[in-house]
VOGU-3710 file (C-alpha; in Angstrom, 3 decimals, decimal comma):
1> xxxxxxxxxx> 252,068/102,751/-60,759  248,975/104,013/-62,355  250,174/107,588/-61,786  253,896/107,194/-63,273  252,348/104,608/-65,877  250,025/107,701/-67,444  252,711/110,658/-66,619  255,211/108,499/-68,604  253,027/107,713/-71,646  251,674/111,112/-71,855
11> xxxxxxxxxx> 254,785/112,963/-71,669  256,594/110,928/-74,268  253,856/110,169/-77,185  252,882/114,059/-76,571  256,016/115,270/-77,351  258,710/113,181/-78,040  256,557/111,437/-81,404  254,506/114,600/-82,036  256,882/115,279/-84,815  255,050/118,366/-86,702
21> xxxxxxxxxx> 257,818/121,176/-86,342  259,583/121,647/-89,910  256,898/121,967/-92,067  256,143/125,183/-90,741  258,744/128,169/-91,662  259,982/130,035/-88,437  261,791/133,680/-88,577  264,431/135,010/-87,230  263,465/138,067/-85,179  260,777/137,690/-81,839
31> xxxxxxxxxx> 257,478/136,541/-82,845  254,813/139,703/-83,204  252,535/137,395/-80,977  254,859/137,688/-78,124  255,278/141,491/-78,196  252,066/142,718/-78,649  248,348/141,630/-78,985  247,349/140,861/-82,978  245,404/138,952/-84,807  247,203/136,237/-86,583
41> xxxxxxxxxx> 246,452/133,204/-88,357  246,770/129,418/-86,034  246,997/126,437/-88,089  246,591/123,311/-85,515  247,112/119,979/-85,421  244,782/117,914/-82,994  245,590/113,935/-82,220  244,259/111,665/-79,985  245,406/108,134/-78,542  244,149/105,864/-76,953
51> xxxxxxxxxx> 246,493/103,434/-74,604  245,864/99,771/-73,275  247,752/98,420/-70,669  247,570/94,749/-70,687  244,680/94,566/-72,721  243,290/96,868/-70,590  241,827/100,729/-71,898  243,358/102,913/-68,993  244,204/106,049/-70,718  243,104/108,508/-73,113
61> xxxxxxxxxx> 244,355/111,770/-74,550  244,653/114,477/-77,232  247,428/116,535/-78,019  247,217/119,759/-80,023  250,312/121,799/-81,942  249,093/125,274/-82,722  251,643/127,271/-84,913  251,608/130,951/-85,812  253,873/133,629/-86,604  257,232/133,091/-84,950
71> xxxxxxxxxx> 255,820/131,014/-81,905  254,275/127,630/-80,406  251,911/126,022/-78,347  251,742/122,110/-77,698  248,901/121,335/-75,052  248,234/117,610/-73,802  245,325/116,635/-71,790  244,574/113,128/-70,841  242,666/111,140/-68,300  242,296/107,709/-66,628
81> xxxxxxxxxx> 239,632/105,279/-68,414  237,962/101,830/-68,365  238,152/99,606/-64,892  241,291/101,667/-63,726  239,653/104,912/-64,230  236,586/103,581/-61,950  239,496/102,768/-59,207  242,144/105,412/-59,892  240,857/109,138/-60,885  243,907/110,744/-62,383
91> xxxxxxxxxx> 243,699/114,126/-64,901  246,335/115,637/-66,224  246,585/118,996/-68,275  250,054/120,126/-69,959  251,364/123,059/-72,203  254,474/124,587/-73,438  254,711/127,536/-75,021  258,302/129,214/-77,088  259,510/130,827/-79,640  259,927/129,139/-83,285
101> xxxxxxxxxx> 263,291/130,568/-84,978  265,132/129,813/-88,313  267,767/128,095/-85,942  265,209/126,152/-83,546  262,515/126,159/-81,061  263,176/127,307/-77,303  260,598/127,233/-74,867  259,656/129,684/-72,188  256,937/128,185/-70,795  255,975/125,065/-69,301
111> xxxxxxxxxx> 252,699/124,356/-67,231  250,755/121,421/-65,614  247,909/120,789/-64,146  246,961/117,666/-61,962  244,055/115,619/-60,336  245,025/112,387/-58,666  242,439/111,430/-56,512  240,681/115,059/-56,070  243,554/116,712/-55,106  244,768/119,161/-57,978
121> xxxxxxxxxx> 248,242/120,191/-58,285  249,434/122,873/-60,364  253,193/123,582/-61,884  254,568/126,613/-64,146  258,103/126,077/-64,821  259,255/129,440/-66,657  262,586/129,349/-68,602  264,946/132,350/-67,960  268,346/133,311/-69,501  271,754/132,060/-68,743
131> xxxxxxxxxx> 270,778/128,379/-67,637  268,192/130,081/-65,161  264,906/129,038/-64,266  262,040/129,189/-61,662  259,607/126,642/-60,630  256,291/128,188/-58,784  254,016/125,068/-57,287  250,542/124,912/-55,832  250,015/123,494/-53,177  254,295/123,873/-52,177
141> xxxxxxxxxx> 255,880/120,287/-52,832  256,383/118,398/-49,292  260,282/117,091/-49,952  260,164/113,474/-50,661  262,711/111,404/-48,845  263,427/108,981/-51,792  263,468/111,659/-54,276  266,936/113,887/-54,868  266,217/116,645/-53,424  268,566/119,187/-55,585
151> xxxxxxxxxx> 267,150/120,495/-58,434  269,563/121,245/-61,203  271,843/124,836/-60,147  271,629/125,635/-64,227  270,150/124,270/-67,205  272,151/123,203/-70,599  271,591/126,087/-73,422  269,402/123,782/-75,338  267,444/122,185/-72,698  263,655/121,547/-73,385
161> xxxxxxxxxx> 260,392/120,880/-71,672  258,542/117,385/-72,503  256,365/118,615/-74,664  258,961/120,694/-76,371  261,643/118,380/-77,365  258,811/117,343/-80,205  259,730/120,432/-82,302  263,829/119,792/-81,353  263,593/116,612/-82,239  262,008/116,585/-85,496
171> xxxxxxxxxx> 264,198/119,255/-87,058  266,829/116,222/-86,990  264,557/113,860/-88,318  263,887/116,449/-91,091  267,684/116,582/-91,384  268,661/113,254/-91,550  265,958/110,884/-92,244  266,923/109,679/-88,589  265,765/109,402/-85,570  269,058/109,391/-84,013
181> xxxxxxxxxx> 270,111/112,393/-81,522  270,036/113,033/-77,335  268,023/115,904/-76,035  268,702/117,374/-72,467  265,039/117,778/-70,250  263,910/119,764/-67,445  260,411/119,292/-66,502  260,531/121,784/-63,095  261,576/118,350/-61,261  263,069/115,629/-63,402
191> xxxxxxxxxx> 266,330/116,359/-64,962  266,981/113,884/-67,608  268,469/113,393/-70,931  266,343/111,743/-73,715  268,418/108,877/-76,214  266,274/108,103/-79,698  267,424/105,454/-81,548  266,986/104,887/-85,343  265,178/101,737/-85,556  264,570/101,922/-89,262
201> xxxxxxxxxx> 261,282/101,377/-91,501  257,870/99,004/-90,694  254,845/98,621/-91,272  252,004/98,962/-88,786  249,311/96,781/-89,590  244,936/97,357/-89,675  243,372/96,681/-86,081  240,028/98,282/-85,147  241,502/101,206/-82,880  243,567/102,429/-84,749
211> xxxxxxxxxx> 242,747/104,865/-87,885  246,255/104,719/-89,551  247,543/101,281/-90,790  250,769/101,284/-93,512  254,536/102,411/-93,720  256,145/103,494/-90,903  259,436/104,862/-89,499  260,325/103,352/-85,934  262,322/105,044/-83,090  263,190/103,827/-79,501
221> xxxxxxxxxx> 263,510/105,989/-76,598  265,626/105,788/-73,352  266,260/107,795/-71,085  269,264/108,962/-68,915  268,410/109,939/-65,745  270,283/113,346/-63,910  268,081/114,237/-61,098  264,910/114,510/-59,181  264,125/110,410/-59,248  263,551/108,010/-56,884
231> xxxxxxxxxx> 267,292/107,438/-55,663  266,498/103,746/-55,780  265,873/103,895/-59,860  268,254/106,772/-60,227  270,548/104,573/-62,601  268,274/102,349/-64,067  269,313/102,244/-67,677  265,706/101,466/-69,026  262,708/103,907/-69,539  260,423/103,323/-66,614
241> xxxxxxxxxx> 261,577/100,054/-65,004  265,197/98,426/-64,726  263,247/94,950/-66,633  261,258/96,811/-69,020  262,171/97,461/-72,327  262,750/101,057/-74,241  259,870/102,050/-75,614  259,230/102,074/-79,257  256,794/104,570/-81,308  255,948/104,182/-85,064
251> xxxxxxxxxx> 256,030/108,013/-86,856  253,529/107,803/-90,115  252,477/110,769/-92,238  248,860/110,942/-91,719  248,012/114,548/-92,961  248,975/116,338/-95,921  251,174/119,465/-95,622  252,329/117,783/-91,937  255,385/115,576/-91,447  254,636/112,454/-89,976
261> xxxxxxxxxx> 253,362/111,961/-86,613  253,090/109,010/-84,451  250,651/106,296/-85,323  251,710/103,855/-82,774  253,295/103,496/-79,367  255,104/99,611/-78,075  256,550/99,043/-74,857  256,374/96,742/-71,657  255,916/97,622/-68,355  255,532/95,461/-65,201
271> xxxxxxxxxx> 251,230/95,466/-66,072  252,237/94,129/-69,337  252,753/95,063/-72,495  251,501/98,969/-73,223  250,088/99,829/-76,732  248,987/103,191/-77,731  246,371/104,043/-81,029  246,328/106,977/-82,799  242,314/107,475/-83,056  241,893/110,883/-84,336
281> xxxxxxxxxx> 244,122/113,269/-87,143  242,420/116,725/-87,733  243,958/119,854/-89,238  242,014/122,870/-88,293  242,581/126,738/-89,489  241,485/129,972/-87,742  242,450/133,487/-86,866  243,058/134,052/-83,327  243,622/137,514/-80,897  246,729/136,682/-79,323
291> xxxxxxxx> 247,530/137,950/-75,802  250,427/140,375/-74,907  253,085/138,275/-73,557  256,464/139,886/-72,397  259,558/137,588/-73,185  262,844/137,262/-71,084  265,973/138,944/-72,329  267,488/136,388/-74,244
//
């Protein structure tokens, strides 16, 4: 429970609220970062939460959006705190990496990295053309028998990583003014489309976690599930449990020049009810050498 609990949360305040896309311009043509090594300009975004399960601290992490010319990064790292990190030693590591054009954001990259218990896992799910893909594991994934076993034969044209869907996702927001749209996911085992919901404006009161308190936009999240579950929850309607309810998460603009990012995460879960604080907004500027990194045909 621990496991799914902090896989769940991480994925979806990581990428689904970490709205920052639009405010950056993104060309047409491949990114020069992806074709050969340069030096380029990175302006980042860094965040970190802080979740409480129950009244409980369990879970901490920071998420960082690094922009430059033509392309993305969105890394995630988080870990197990408080009594349930003394019991349960879970560390996870994700990134996604894509292009960023005038028409949207398609990753080609997606990698994680895993410690429950001391044993590390490791996952690069690389997007290829034409619906393709390919999944490389370490250790090899034993098949689980109340898991699907099929993974998906080909991908929708627009699907996206969790971490990814963040820049998708806000371009409507930008749009609209709404949270409102569905977003196809792949994550190299879950296949699975994400619903937001408009929930409209709010307010998100002072409390001594959290460094944001004022206006607020509210979406809800479900999610439809495809393939790779547990067969038993395959068509639950709800996020995480069939009795809990869709999460909620509160999208504030806490940083100037940055759209607004979330300041507040609501759901319940059969611990209790989940809360997640937005402790830390920093911009930060630099140059970096970027690697050569050859793209698929697209």
């Amino acid at each position: 429970m621990i496991r799914l609990l902090s896989r769940t949360v991480l994925s979806l305040v990581a990428s689904a609220g970490l709205m920052v896309g639009p405010a950056f311009a993104a060309p047409e043509t491949a990114p020069p970062a992806l074709r050969s090594a340069a030096t380029q300009a990175v302006r980042a975004l860094d965040l970190s939460y802080q979740v409480f399960a129950g009244g409980l601290h369990i879970f901490d992490f920071d998420v960082e959006l690094a922009l430059r010319d033509g392309a993305y990064t969105i890394a995630a790292q988080g870990a197990t705190k408080g009594m349930v990190g003394w019991i349960y030693k879970w560390n996870v590591k994700m990134e996604s990496e894509g292009i960023a054009r005038s028409d949207g954001f398609r990753p080609f990259r997606y990698d994680t990295v895993t410690d429950w218990q001391g044993e590390p896992k490791s996952m690069r799910l690389t997007f290829l053309p034409r619906g393709e893909y390919d999944v490389a594991r370490t250790p090899p994934e034993p098949v689980d028998a109340e898991d699907e076993e099929e993974l998906p034969k080909a991908l929708p044209a627009d699907v996206v990583d969790p971490l990814s869907l963040a820049l998708v996702a806000a371009q409507s927001l930008a749009e609209t003014g709404r949270c409102d749209q569905t977003l196809p996911v792949f994550d190299g085992k879950r296949r699975y489309n994400l619903i937001i919901g408009h929930l409209g404006k709010g307010h998100v009161e002072p409390n001594r976690y959290s460094i944001y308190h004022g206006p607020a936009v509210r979406c809800r999240f479900a999610m439809e599930r495809i393939s790779g579950f547990s067969k038993k929850r395959r068509y639950a309607s709800q996020w995480d449990e069939e009795k809990d309810a869709p999460p909620v998460i509160w999208l504030a603009k806490v940083r100037e020049g940055f759209p607004p990012v979330p300041v507040r995460y609501e759901g319940t879960i059969a611990l209790g009810n989940i809360v997640i604080h937005l402790t830390r907004a920093e911009v930060r500027a630099e140059v970096a050498e970027v690697p050569t990194r050859q793209l698929p045909a697209q």
